[in-house]
N, C-alpha and C positions, 0 to 999 in steps of 0.2 A: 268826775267826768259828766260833761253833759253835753243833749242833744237837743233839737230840735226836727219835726216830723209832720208832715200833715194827717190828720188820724185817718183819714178815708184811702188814701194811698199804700197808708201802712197795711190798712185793715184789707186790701182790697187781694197786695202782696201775699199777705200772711195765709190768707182763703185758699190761694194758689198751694202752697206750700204742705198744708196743714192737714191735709189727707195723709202724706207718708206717716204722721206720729199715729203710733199703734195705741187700741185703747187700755190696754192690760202688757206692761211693758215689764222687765226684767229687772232692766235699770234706772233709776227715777229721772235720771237724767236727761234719759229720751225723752221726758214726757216736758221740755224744754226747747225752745229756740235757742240759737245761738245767734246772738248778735256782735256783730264784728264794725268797729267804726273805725273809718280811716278815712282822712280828709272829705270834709261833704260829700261822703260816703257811705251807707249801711249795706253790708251782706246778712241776710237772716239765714241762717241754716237750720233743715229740720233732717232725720237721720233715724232708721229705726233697724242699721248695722248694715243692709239689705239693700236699700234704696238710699239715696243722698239728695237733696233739693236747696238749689239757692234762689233766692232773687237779691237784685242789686235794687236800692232805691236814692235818693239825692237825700241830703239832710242837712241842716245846719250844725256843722262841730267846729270846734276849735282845738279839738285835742280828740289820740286815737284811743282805742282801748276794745277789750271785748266784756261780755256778759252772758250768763244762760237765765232765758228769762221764762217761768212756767208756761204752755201753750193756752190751756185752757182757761185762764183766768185773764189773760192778755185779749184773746181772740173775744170773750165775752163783755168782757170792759167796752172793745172800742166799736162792737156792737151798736152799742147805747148812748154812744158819744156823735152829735152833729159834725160837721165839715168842720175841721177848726186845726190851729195845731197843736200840737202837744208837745210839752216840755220834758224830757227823760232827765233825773240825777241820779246818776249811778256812785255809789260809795264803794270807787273799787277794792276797798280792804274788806270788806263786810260781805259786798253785793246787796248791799238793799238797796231798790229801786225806791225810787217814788215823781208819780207822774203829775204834772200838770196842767189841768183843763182852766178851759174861761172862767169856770165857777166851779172849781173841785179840787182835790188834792187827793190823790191812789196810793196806798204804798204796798209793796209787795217786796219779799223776798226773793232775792235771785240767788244763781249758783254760781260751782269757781268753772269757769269756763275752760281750766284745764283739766277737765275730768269727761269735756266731752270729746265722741269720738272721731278719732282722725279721718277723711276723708282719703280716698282711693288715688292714687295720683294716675297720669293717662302714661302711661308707660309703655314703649314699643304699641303706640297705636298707629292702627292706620283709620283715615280718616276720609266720609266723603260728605256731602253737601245734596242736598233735595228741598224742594218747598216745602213750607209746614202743610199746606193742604194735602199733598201728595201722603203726607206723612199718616195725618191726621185718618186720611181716607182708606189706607192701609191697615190701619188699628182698628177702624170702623169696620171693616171688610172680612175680620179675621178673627177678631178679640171673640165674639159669641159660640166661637167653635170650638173655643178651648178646654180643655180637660179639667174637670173638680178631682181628682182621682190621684193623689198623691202617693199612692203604691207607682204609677207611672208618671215619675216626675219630667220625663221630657217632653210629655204632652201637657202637662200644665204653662206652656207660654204658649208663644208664638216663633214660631222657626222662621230665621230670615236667610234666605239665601242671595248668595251675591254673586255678579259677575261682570264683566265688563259693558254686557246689551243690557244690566237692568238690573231688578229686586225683586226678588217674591218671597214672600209670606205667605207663609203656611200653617193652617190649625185644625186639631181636628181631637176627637174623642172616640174614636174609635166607630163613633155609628155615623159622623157625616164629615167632610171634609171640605175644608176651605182652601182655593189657591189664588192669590191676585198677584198680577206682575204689572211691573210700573216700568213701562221701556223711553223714560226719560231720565234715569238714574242712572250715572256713569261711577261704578264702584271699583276702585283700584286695583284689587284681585277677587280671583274667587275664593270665596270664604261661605262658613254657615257660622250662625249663633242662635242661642233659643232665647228669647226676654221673655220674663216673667210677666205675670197676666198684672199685677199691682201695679209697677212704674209705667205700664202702658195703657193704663186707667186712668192715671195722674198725670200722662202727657197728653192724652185725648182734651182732660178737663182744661190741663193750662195753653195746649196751644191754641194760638188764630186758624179759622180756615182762612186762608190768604195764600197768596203768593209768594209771603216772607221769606229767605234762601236760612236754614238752618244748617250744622253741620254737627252729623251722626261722628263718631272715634269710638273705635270695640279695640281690646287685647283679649288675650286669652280668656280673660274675667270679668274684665267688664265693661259696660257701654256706654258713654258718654254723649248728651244731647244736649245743647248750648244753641239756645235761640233768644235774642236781645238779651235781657239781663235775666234772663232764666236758664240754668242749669240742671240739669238732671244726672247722678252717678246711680248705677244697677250694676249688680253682681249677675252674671249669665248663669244660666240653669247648667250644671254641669253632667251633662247627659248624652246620650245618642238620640237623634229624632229618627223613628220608623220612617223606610223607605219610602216615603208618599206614593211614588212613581207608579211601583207597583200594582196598586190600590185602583187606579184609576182606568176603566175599561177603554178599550182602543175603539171598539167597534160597539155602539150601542146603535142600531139600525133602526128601530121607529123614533118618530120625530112629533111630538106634541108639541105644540104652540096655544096657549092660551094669555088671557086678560088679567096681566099680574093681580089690580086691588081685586078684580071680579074671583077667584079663585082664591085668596087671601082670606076675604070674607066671608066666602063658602066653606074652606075650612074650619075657621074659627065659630062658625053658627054652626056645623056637625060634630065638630070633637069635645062642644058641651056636653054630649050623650057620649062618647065614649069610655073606655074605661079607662080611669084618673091614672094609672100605674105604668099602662102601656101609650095612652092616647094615641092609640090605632084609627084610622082613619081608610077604609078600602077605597081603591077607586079603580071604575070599572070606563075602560075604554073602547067604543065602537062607534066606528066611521066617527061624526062632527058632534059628537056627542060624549060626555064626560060624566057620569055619574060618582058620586061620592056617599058613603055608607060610613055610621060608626052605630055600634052598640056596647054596651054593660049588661051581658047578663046577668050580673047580681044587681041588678036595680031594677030588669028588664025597662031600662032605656033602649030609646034609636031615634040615630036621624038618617035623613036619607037627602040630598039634593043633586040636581042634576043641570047643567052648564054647559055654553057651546064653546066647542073649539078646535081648534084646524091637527086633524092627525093623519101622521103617512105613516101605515103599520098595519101589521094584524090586530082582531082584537084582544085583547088583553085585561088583565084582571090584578091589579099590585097594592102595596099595603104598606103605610109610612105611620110614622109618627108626626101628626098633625102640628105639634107643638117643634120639634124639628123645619119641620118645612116653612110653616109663618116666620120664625127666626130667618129661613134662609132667604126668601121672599124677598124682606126687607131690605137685605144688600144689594140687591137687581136693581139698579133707578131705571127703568124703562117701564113704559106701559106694558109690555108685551113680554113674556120669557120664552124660552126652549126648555124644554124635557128632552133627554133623550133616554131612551129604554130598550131594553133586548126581552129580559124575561121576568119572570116572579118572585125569582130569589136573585138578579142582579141589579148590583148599583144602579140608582139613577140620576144623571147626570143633567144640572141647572144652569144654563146661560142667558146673561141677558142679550133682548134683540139685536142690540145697537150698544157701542161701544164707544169709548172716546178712543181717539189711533194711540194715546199714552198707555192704555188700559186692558189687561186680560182677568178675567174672571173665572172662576172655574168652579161648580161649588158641588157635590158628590153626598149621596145620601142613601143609605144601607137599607133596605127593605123591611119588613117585620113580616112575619111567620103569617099566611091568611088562615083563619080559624072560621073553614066552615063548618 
């Protein structure tokens, strides 16, 4: 069997793909593409049981067939290879490859490409349709708030809720919380599902921000995401997600407004002094004025700075984790944010100024203990 490929296309595919292979695998097989040829056709698939990934690419064939070809030796080959095409002969009794450059000859060993694993089929899905940007912006919005804490496996993704005004996505870890609602999404019923923090790592990295029209399909198990000749299959996290709802105060009556990068940067120059464990950051608010304190008593560090900005409130004294808030900062694209705050030991709640009318934000942040 043989093909024909241009190597910077293939190479460019395979990039796409080549995050799901895990590096310390089970089965050796994973640590393979599978390539599938059917009339001037390649599907590469990569698979690590969990996740599933295709892309589709054009090829010169004359005849169909499949192979498992090793990742890591493939991916580093066409690395080092100029724009050109490549010739593939596959000996499918053997599986020995061996490739063809301008001036080279590769061979490699392949595997029986029935040994690899079968793919999830979309059964009883329902199915809806959103831009890739939308998509994209969603994962951006949310992904950072997700849980490392695998004793609590349903805070390890992203919870998505659906309903017929829209989608929100939901993350959180216990000490801050993320909500973005996208009210240009028309989803069939209402449904929840939780996706794992990996394939929505790997869809960040391979979608466009654009306007391209993609279409999401979830079952019971799992989620399917098909935008041009890129597929994604993910197994859903099989959990309960906490209440969010709860969580989030109704009434937080003083009103901060400040200078997103200007407060950004204040932070980040104070919670160099603070202590590494906690990255405590106090901040102390009165009338148009903001002060921000951190210290390490075991080093006797301190920083202290101080910033304008517009508050309607009593004054007030509260204490974050500095390294929290810059994270959350980030997902505000406005010059200007909202605080909202009640007291010392309650949440405080992030909005950005200005919004796009597609767009709801919401992002909630746990207080840390003040240690006078």
């Amino acid at each position: 069997m043989k093909f024909i490929v241009s190597s910077s296309a293939l190479l460019k595919q395979l990039q796409q793909i080549n995050g799901v292979i895990n590096a310390n695998t089970v089965l050796p097989i994973l640590e393979d593409f599978l390539f599938e040829i059917e009339k001037d056709k390649l599907t590469v698939v990569a698979t690590d049981l969990e996740t599933v990934m295709k892309v589709h690419l054009d090829i010169e064939a004359k005849e169909s067939g499949k192979v498992c070809i090793p990742a890591k030796i493939l991916i580093e080959s066409l690395k080092n290879l100029a724009e050109q095409p490549l010739t593939f002969n596959i000996d499918i009794k053997t599986f020995a490859i061996e490739l063809t450059s301008d001036n080279g000859k590769y061979k490699v060993m392949g595997e029986n490409p029935d040994n690899f694993p079968k793919e999830p089929v979309a059964d009883n899905a329902n199915s809806f349709t959103m831009t890739s940007s939308a998509l994209v912006t969603a994962i951006n919005k949310s992904l950072f708030a997700v849980s490392n804490d695998d004793l609590r496996p349903a805070m390890t993704g992203v919870f998505f809720e659906l309903d017929q005004k829209g989608l929100t996505c939901v993350a959180t870890d216990a000490h801050r919380l993320v909500k973005y609602k996208r009210n240009d999404v028309v989803c069939p019923k209402t449904d929840t599902f939780i996706v794992p923090k990996k394939p929505l790592n790997l869809l960040k990295s391979a979608l466009p921000d654009n306007e391209d029209e993609l279409t999401l399909s979830y079952n019971s198990n799992h989620l399917f995401v098909k935008h041009g000749g890129t597929e994604l299959v993910c197994r859903l996290i099989d959990a309960r997600f906490p209440d969010y709802k709860v969580v989030i105060p109704v009434d937080n009556p003083y009103k901060l407004t400040v200078n997103k990068v200007d407060f950004q940067n204040a932070l980040r120059r104070v919670s160099v002094f603070s202590n590494k464990s906690t990255n405590q950051v106090a901040i102390s608010i009165n009338g148009s004025e903001l002060q921000l304190a951190a210290q390490d008593v075991d080093f006797s560090f301190e920083g202290n700075e101080r910033m304008a900005c517009q508050y309607d409130g009593e004054d007030l004294q509260i204490a974050f984790n500095a390294k929290f808030l810059i994270e959350m900062l980030n997902a505000a694209e406005t010059q200007e944010i909202n605080i909202e705050l009640s007291t010392s030991t309650k949440a405080g709640i992030i909005k950005p100024t200005e919004e796009d009318a597609n767009e709801e934000l919401l992002m909630l942040v746990m207080p840390l203990m003040l240690n006078n």
